[in-house]
N, CA, C and O atoms as a GROMACS GRO file, in nm:
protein
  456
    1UNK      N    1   3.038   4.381   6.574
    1UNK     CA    2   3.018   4.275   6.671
    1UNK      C    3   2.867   4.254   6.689
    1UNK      O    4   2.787   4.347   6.684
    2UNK      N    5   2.827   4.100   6.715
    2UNK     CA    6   2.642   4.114   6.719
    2UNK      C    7   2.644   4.051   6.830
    2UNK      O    8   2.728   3.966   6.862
    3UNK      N    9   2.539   4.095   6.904
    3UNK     CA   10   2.488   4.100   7.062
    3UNK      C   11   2.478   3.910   7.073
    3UNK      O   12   2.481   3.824   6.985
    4UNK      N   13   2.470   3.903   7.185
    4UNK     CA   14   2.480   3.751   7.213
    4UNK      C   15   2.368   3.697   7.263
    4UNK      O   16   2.342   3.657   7.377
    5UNK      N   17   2.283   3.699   7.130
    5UNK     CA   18   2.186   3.681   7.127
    5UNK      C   19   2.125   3.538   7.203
    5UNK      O   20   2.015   3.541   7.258
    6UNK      N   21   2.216   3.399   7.198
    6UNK     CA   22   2.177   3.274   7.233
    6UNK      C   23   2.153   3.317   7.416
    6UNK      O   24   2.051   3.302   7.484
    7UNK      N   25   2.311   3.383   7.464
    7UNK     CA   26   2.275   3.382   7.594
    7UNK      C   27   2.168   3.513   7.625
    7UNK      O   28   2.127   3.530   7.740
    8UNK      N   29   2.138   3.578   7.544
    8UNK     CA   30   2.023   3.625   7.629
    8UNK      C   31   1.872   3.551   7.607
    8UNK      O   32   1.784   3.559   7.693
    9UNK      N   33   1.859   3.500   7.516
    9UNK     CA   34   1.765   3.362   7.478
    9UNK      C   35   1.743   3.308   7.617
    9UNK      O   36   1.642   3.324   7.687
   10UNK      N   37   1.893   3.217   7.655
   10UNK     CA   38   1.897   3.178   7.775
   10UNK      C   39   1.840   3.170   7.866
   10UNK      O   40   1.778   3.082   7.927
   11UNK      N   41   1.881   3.355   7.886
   11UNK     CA   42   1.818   3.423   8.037
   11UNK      C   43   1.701   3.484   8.024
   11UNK      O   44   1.668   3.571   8.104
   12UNK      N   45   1.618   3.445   7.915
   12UNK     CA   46   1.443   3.479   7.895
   12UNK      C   47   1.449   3.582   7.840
   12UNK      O   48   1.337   3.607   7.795
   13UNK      N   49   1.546   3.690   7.807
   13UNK     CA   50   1.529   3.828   7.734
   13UNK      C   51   1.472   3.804   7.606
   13UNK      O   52   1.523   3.726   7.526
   14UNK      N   53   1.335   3.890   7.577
   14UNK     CA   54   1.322   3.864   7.409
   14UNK      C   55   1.392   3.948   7.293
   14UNK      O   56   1.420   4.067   7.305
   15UNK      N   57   1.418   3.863   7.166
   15UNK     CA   58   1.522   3.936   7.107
   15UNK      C   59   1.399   4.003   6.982
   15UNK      O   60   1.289   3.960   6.948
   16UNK      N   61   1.478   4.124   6.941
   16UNK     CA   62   1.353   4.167   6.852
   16UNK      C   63   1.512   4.173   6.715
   16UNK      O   64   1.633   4.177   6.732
   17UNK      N   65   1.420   4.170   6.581
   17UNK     CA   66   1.544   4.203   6.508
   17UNK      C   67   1.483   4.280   6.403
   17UNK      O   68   1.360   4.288   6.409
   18UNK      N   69   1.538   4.337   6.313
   18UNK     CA   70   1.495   4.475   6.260
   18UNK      C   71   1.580   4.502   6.152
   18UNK      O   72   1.696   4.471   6.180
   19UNK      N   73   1.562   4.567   5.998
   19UNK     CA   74   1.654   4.658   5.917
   19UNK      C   75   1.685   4.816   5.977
   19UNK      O   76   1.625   4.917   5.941
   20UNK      N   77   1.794   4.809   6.074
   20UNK     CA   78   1.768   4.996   6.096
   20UNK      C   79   1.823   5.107   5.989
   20UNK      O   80   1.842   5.228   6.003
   21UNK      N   81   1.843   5.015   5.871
   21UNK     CA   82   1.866   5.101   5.736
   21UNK      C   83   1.970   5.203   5.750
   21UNK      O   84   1.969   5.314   5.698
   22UNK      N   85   2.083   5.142   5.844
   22UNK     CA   86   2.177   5.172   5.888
   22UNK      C   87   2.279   5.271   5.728
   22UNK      O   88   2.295   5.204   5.626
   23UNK      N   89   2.322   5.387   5.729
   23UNK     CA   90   2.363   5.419   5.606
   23UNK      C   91   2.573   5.324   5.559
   23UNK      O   92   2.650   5.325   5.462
   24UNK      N   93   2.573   5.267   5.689
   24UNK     CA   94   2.735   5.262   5.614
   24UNK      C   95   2.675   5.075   5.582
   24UNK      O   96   2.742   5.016   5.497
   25UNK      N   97   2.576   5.007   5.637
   25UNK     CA   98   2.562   4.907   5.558
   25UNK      C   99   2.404   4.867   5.563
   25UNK      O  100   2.349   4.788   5.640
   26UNK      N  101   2.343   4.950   5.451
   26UNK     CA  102   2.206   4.945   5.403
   26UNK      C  103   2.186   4.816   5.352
   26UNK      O  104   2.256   4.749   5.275
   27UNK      N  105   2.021   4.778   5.436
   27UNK     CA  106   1.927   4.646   5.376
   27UNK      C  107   1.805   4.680   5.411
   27UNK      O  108   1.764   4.745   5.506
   28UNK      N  109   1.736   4.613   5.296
   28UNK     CA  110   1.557   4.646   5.353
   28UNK      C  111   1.524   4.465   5.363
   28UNK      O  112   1.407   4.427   5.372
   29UNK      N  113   1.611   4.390   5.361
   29UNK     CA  114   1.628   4.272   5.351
   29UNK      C  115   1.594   4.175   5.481
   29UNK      O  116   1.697   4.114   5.508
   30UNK      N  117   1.525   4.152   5.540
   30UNK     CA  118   1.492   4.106   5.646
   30UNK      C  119   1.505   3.905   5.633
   30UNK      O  120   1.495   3.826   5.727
   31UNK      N  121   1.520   3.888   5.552
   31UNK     CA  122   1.553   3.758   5.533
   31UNK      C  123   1.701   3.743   5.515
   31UNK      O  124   1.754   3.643   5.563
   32UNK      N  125   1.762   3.818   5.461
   32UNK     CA  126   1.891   3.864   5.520
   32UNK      C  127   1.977   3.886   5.665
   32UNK      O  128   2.096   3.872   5.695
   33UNK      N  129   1.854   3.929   5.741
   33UNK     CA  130   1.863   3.998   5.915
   33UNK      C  131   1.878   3.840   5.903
   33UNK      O  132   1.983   3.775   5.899
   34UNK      N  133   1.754   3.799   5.898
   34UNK     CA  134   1.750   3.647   6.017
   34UNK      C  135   1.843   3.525   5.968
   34UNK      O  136   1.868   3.423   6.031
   35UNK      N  137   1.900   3.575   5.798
   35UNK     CA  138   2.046   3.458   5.839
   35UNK      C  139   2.150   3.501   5.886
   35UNK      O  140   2.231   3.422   5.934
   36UNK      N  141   2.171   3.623   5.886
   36UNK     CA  142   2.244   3.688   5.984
   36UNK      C  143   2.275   3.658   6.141
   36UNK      O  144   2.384   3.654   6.198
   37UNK      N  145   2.144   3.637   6.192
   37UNK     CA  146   2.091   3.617   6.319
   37UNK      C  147   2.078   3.441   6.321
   37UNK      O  148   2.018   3.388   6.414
   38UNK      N  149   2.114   3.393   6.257
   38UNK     CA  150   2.123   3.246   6.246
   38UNK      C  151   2.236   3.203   6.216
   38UNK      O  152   2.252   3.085   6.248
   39UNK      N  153   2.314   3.248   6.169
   39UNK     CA  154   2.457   3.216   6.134
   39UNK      C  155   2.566   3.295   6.236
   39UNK      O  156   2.674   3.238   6.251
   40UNK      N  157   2.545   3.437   6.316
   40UNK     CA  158   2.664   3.473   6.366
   40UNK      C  159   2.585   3.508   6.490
   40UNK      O  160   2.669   3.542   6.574
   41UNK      N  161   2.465   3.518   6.543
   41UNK     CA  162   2.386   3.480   6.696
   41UNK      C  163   2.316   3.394   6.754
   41UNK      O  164   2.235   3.393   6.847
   42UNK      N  165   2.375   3.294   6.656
   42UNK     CA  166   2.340   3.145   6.711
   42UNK      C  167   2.199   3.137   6.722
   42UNK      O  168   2.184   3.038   6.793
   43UNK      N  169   2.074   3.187   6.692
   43UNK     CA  170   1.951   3.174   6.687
   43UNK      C  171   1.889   3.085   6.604
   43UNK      O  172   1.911   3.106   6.484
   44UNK      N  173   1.825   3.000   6.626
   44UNK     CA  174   1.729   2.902   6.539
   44UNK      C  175   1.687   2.977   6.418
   44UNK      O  176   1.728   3.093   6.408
   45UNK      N  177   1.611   2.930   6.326
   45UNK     CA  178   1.551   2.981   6.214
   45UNK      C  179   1.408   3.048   6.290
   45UNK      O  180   1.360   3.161   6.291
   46UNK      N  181   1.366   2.914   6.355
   46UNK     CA  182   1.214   2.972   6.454
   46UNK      C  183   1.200   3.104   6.531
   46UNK      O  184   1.102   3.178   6.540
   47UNK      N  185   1.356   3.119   6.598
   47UNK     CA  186   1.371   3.243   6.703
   47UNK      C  187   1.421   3.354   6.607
   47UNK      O  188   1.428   3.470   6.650
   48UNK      N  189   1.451   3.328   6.498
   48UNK     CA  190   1.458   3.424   6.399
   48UNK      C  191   1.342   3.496   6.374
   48UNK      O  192   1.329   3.616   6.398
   49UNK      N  193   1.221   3.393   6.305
   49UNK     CA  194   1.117   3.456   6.262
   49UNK      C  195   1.015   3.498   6.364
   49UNK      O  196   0.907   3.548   6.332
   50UNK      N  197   1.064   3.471   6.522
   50UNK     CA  198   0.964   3.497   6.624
   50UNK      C  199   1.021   3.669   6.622
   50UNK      O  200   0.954   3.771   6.605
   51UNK      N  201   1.177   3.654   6.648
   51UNK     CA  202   1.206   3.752   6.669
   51UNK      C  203   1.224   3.893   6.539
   51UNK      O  204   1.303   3.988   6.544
   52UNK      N  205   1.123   3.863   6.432
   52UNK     CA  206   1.126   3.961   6.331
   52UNK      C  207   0.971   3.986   6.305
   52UNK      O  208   0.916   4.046   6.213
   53UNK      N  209   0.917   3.920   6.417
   53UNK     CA  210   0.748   3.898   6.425
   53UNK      C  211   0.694   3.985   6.528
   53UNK      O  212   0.686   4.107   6.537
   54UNK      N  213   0.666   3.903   6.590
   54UNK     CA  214   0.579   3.916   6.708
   54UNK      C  215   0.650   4.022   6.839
   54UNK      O  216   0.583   4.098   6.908
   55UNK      N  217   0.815   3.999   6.850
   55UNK     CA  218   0.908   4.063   6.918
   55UNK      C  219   0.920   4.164   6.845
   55UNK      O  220   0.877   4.258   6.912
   56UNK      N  221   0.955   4.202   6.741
   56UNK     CA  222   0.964   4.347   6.649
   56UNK      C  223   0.853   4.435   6.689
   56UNK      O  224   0.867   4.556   6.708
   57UNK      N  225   0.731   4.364   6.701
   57UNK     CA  226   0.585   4.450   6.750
   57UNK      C  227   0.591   4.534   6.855
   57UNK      O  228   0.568   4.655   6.867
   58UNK      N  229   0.638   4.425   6.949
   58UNK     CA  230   0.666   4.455   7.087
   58UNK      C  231   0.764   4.490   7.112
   58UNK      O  232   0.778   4.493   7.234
   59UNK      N  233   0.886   4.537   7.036
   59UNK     CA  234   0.971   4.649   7.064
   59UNK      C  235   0.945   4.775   7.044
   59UNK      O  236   1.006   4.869   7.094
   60UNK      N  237   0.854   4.781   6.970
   60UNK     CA  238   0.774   4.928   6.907
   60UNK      C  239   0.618   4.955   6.983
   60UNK      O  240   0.534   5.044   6.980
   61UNK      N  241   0.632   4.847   7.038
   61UNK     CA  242   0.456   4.885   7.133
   61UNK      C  243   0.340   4.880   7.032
   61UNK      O  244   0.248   4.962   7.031
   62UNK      N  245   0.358   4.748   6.923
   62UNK     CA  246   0.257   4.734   6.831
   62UNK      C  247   0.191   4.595   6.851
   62UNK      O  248   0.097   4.566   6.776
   63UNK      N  249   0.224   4.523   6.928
   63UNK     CA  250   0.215   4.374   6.953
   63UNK      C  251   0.055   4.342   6.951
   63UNK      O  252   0.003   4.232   6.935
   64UNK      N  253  -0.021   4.489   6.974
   64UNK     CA  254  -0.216   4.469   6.942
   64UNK      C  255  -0.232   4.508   6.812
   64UNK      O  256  -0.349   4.520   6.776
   65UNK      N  257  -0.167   4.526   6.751
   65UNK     CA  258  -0.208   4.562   6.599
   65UNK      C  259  -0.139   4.499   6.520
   65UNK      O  260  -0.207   4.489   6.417
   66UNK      N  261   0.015   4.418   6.498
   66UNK     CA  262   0.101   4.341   6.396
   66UNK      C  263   0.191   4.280   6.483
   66UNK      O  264   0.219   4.326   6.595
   67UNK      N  265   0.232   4.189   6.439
   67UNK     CA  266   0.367   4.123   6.454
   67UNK      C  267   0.289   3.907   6.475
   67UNK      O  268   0.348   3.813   6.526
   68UNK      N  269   0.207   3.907   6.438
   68UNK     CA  270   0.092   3.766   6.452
   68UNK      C  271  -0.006   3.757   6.405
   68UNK      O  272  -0.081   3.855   6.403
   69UNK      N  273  -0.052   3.605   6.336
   69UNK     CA  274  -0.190   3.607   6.259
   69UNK      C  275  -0.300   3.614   6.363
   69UNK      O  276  -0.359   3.512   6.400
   70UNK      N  277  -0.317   3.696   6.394
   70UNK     CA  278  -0.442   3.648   6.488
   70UNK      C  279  -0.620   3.759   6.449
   70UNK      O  280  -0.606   3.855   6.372
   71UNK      N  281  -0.715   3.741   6.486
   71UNK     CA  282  -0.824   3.784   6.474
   71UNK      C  283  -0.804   3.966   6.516
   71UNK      O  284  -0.752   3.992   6.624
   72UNK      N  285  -0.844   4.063   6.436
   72UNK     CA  286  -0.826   4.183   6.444
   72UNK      C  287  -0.702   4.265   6.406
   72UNK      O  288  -0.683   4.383   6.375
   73UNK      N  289  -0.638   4.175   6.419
   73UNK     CA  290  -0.476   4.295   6.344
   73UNK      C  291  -0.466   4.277   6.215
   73UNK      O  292  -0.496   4.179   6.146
   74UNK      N  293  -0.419   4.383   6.186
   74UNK     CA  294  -0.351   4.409   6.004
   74UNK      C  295  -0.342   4.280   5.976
   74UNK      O  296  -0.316   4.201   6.067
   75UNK      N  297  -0.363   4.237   5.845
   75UNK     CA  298  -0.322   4.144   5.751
   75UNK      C  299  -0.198   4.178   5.707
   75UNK      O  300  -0.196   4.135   5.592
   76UNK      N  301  -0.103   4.223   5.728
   76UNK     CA  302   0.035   4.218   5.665
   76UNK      C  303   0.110   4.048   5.720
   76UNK      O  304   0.128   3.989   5.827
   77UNK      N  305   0.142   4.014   5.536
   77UNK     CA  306   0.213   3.903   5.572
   77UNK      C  307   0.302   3.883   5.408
   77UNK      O  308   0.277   3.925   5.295
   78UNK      N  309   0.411   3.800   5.464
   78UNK     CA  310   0.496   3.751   5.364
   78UNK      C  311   0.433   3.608   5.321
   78UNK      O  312   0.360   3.549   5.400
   79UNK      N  313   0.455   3.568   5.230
   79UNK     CA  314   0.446   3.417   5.198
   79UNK      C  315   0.588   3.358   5.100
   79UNK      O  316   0.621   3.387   4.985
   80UNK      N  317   0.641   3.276   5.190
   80UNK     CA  318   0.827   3.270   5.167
   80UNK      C  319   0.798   3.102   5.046
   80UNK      O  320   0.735   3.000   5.074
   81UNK      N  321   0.862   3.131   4.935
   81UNK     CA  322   0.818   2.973   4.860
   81UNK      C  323   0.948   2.871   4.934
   81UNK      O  324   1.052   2.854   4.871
   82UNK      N  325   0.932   2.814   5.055
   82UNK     CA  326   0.982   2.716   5.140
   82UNK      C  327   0.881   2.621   5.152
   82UNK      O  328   0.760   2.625   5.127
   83UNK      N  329   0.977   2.507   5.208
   83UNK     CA  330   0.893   2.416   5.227
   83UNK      C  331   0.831   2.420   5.379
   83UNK      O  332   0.715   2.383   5.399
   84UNK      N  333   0.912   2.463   5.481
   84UNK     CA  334   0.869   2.525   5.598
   84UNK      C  335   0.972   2.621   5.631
   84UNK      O  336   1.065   2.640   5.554
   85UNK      N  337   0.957   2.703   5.777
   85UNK     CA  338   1.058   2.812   5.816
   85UNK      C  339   1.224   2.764   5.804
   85UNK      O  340   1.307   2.835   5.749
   86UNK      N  341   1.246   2.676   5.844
   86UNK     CA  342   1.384   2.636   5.831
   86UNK      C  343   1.469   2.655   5.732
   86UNK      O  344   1.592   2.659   5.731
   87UNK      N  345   1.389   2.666   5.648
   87UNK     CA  346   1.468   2.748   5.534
   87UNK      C  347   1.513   2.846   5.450
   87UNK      O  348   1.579   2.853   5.346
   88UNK      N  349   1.421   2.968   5.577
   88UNK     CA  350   1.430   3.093   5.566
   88UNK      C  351   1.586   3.145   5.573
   88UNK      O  352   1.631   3.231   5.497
   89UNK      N  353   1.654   3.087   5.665
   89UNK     CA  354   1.788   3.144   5.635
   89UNK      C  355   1.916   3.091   5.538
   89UNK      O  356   2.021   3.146   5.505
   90UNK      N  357   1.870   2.981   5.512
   90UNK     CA  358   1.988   2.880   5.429
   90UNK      C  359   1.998   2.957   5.245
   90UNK      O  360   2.101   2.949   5.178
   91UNK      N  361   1.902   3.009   5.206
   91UNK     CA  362   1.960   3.022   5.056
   91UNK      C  363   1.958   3.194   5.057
   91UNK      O  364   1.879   3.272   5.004
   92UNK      N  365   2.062   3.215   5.129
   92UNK     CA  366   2.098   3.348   5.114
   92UNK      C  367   2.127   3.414   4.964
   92UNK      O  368   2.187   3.355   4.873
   93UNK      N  369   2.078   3.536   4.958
   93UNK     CA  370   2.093   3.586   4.853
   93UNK      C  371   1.984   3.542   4.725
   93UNK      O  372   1.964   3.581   4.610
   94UNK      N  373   1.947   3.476   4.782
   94UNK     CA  374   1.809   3.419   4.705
   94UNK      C  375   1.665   3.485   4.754
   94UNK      O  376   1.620   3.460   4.865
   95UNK      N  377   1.588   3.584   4.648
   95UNK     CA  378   1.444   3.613   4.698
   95UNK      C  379   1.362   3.472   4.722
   95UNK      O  380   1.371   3.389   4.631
   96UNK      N  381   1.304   3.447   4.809
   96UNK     CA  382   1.192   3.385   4.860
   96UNK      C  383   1.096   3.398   4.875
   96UNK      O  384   1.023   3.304   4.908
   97UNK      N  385   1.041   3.550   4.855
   97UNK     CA  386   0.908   3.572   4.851
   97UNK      C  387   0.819   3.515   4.758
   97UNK      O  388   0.846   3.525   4.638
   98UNK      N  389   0.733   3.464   4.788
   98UNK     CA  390   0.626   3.453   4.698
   98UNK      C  391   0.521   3.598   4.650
   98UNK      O  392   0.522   3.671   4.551
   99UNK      N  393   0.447   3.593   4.755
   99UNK     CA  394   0.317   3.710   4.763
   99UNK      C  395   0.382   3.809   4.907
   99UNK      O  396   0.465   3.775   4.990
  100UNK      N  397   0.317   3.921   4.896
  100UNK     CA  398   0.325   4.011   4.993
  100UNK      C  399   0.190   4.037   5.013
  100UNK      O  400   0.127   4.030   4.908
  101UNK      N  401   0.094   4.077   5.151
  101UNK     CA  402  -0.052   4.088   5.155
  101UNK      C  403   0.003   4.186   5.250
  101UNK      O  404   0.088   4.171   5.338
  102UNK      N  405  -0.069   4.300   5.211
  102UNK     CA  406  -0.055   4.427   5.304
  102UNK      C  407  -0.191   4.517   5.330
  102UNK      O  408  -0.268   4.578   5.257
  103UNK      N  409  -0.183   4.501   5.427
  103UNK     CA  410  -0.362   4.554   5.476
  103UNK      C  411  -0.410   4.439   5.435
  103UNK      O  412  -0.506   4.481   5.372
  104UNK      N  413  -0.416   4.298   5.421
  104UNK     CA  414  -0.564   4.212   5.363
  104UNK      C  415  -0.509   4.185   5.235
  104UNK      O  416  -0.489   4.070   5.196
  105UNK      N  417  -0.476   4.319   5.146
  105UNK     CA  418  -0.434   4.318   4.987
  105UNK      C  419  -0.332   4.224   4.925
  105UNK      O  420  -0.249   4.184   5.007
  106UNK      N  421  -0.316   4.178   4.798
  106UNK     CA  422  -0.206   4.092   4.730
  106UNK      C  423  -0.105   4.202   4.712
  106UNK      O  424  -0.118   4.229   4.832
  107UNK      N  425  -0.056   4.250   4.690
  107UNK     CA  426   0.057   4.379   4.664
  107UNK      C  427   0.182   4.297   4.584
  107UNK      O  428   0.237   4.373   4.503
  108UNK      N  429   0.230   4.188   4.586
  108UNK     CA  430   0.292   4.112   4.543
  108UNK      C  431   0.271   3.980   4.498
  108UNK      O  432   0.249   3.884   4.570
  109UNK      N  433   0.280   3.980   4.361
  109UNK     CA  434   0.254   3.800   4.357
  109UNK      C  435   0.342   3.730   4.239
  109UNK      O  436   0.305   3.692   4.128
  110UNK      N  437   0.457   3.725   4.294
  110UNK     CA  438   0.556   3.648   4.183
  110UNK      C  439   0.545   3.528   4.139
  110UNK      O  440   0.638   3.501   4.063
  111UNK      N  441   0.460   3.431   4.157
  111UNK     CA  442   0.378   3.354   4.163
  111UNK      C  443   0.311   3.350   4.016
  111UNK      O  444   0.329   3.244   3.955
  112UNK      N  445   0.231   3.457   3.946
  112UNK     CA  446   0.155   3.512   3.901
  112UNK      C  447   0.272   3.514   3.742
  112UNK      O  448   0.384   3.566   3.748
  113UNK      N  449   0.224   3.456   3.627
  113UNK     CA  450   0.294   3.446   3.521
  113UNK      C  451   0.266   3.569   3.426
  113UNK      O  452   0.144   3.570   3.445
  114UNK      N  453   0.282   3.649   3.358
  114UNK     CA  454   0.250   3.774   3.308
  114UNK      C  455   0.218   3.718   3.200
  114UNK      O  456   0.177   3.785   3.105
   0.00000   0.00000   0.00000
């Protein structure tokens, strides 16, 4: 069963969402979480990626160091080949990553023709 997520939206609660690498149904898949969280908790694509962002930080008490681009925190970021967020949850089962930048670094660049 998944938490009801729209009505606590509602009532101002922030939702954080997460892989807890649960063992009876394992994902490291986080684009996975948020069609998940878009298809069966009624959450926008936007409140998806807020809530796998900036709310994930701040469920862990990291919200000064990751979870937003802003001046002084980690450079960790995805770059999804969409045309904008909205389409983070629609082609399930499909990688979307482009690049991965971790610390600042490229670490991923599928992008990149061998």
């Amino acid at each position: 069963e998944y938490a009801p997520a729209r009505k606590m939206i509602e009532m101002g609660i922030p939702i954080a969402l997460a892989t807890d690498l649960n063992p009876n149904c394992w994902t490291e898949s986080m684009q996975m979480i948020m069609t998940l969280a878009c298809y069966h908790m009624k959450m926008s694509p936007a409140e998806a990626l807020t809530a796998s962002t900036i709310n994930a930080a701040c469920a862990i008490e990291r919200q000064n160091e990751i979870g937003s681009l802003e001046v002084g925190k980690k450079a960790d970021i995805i770059i999804f080949d969409v045309p904008n967020h909205n389409f983070l949850p629609y082609q399930f089962g499909v990688n979307l990553v482009s690049k991965v930048i971790k610390s600042g670094k490229i670490v991923v660049d599928f992008d990149r023709v061998a």
